[in-house]
VEXMARLUM-259552 format. One record per residue (C-alpha): residue number from 1; residue in one letter; x, y, z. Coordinates in Angstrom, 1 decimal. Layout:
REM residues N
> n_res_x_y_z
> NUM_a_X_Y_Z $
...
//
This chain:
REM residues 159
> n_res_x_y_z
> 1_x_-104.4_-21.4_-15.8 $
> 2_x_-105.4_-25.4_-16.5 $
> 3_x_-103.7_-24.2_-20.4 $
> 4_x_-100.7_-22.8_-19.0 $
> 5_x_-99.8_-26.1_-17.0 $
> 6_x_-100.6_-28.5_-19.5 $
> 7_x_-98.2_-26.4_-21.6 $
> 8_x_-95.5_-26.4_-19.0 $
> 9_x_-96.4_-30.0_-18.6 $
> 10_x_-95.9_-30.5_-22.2 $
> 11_x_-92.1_-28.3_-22.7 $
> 12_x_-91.0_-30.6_-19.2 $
> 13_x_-91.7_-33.7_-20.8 $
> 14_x_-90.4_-32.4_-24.7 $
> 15_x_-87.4_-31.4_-22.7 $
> 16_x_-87.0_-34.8_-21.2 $
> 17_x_-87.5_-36.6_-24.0 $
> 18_x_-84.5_-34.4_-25.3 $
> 19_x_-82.3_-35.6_-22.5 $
> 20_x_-83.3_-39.2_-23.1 $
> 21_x_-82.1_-38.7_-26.6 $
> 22_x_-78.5_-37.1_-26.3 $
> 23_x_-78.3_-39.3_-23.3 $
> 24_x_-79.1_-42.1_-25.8 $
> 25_x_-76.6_-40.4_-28.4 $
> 26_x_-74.0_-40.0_-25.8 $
> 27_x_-74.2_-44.2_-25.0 $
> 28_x_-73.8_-45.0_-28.4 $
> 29_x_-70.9_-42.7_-29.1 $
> 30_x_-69.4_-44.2_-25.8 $
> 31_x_-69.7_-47.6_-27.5 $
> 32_x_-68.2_-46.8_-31.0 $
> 33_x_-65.5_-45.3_-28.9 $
> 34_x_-65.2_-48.3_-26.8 $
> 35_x_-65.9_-50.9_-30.1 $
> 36_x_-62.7_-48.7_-31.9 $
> 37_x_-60.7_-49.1_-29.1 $
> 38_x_-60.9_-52.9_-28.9 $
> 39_x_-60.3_-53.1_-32.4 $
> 40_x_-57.1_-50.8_-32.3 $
> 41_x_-55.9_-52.9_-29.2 $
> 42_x_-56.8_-56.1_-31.1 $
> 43_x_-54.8_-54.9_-34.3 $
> 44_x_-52.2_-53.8_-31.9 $
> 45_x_-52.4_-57.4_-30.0 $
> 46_x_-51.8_-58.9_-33.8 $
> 47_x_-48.9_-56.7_-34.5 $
> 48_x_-47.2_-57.5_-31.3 $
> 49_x_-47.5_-62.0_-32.1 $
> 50_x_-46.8_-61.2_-35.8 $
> 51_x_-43.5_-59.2_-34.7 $
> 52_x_-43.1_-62.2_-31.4 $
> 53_x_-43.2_-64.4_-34.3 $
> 54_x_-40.3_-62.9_-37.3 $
> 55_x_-38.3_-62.2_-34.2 $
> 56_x_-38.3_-66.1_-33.7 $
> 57_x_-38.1_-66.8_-36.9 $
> 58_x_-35.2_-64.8_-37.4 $
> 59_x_-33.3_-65.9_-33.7 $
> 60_x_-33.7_-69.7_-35.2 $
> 61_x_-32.7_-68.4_-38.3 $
> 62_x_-29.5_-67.4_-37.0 $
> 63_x_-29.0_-70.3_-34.8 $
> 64_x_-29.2_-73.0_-37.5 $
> 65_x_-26.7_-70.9_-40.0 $
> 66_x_-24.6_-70.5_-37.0 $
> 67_x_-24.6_-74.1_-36.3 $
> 68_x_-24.3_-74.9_-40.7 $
> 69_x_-21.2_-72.5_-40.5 $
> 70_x_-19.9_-74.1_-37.6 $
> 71_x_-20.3_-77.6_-38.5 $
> 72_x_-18.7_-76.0_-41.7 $
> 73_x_-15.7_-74.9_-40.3 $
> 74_x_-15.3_-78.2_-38.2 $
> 75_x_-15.5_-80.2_-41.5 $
> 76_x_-12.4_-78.1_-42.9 $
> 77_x_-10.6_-78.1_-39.9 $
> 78_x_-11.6_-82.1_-40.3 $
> 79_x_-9.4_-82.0_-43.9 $
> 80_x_-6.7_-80.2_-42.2 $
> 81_x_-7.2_-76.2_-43.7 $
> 82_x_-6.9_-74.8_-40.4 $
> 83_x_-3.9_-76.2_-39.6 $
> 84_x_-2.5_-75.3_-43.3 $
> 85_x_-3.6_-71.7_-43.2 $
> 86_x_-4.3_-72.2_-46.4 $
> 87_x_-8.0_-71.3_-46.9 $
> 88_x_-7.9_-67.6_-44.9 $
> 89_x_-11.8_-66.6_-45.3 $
> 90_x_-12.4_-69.7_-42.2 $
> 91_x_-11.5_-66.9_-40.0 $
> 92_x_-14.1_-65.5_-41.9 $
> 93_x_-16.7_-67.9_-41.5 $
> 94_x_-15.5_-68.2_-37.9 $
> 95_x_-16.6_-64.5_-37.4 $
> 96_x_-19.6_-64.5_-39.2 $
> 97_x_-20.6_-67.8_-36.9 $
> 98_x_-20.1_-66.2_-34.1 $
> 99_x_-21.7_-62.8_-35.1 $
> 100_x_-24.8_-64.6_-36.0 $
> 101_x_-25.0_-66.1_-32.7 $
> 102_x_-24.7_-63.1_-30.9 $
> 103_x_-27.2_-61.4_-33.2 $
> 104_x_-29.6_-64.9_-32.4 $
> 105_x_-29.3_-64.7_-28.6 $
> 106_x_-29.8_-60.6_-28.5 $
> 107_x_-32.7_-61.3_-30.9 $
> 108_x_-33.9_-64.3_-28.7 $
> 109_x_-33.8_-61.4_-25.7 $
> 110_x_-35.8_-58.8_-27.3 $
> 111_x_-38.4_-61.2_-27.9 $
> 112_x_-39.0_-61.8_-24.1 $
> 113_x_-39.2_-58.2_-23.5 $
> 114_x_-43.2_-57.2_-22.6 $
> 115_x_-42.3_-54.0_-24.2 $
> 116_x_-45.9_-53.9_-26.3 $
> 117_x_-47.9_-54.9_-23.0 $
> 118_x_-46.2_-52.2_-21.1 $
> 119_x_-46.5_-49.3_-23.8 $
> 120_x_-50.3_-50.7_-24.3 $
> 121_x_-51.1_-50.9_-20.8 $
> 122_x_-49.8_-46.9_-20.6 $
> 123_x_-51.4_-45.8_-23.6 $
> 124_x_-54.8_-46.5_-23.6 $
> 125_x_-55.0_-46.8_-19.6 $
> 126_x_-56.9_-43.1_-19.7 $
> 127_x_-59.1_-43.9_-22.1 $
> 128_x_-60.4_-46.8_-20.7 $
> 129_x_-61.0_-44.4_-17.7 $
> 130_x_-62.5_-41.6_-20.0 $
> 131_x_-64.8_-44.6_-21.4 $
> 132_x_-65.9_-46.1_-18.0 $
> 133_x_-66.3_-43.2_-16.2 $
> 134_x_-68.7_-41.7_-19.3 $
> 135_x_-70.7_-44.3_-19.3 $
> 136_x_-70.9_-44.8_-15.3 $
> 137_x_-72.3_-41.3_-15.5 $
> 138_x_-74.5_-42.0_-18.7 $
> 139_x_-76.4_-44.9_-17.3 $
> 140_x_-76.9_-44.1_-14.0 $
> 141_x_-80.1_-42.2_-14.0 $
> 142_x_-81.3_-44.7_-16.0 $
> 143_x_-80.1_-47.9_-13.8 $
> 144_x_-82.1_-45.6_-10.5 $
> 145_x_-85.5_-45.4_-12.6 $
> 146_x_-85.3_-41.7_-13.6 $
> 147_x_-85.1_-40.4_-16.8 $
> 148_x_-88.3_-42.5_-18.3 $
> 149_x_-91.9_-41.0_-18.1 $
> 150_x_-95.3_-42.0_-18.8 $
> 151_x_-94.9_-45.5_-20.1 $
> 152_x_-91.8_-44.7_-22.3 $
> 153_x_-90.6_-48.7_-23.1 $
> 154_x_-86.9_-50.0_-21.2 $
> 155_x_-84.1_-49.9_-23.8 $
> 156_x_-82.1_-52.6_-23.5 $
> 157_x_-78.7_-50.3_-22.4 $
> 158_x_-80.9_-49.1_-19.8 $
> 159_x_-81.0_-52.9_-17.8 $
//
C-alpha cells in the first residue's frame, strides 16, 4: 500500500513536471512569436519612412523642375518667343510644368495618407490578441503559486 502511493506520488509529480515543461515550451514559443512580430512590424515601420521619404523626395523633386521650367518659360517669354510663336515646344514646357505640379501636389497628398498605420493596425491587431491572451493563460498558474512543487527554483517568466 505505502509502495503504491509513493508510486502515485511519484507519476503526479513526473506528470507535473511535464506540465511545467510544455508550459515552459509554450512561453518561449509565445515570445519568438511575439520577438517575430516586432521585428516584422519594425521592418514594416522602416518600409513605411523609407517610402514617406522617396515620396518627398520625389514631390520636391517635381516642385523645383516645375519651378526651373517655369522660370524657364518666363525667361523666353522675357526675349519675346511667346509673343513671336516662334519657339512652339514652350507650350510644351508649359504642359510639362504644370503636369509636374499636379503630379508634386497628388504625390505631396499620398504622403499624408496613414494608409500603413491603418493596414498595420488591422493586420496584426489578432495576433497581438492571439499573443496576449496565450500568454495571460500561460502564466497564470504560475503568477497564483501553482504549478511549482517541492522546492522547484522561480524562473524568472514566472515573476
Amino acid at each position: 500500500m505505502l509502495a503504491t502511493f509513493k508510486h502515485l506520488r511519484t507519476t503526479a509529480l513526473r506528470l507535473l513536471a511535464t506540465f511545467n515543461l510544455l508550459r515552459t515550451a509554450a512561453l518561449g514559443l509565445l515570445t519568438t512569436l511575439n520577438l517575430l512580430r516586432t521585428t516584422a512590424l519594425g521592418l514594416l515601420t522602416t518600409l513605411k519612412l523609407l517610402g514617406a521619404a522617396a515620396l518627398s523626395l520625389l514631390t520636391t523633386l517635381c516642385h523645383h523642375i516645375a519651378a526651373f521650367l517655369h522660370l524657364l518659360l518666363a525667361l523666353l517669354a522675357s526675349f519675346g518667343a511667346l509673343e513671336r510663336r516662334a519657339f512652339h515646344p514652350l507650350l510644351t514646357l508649359d504642359a510639362l510644368r504644370l503636369a509636374l505640379h499636379a503630379l508634386g501636389l497628388t504625390l505631396g497628398a499620398l504622403r499624408r495618407l496613414p494608409f500603413g498605420t491603418l493596414l498595420l493596425g488591422r493586420a496584426f491587431c489578432p495576433l497581438s490578441l492571439a499573443l496576449f491572451l496565450g500568454r495571460a493563460v500561460l502564466v497564470a498558474p504560475a503568477l497564483s503559486g501553482g504549478g511549482r512543487g517541492n522546492g522547484q527554483r522561480r524562473d524568472a517568466r514566472d515573476q
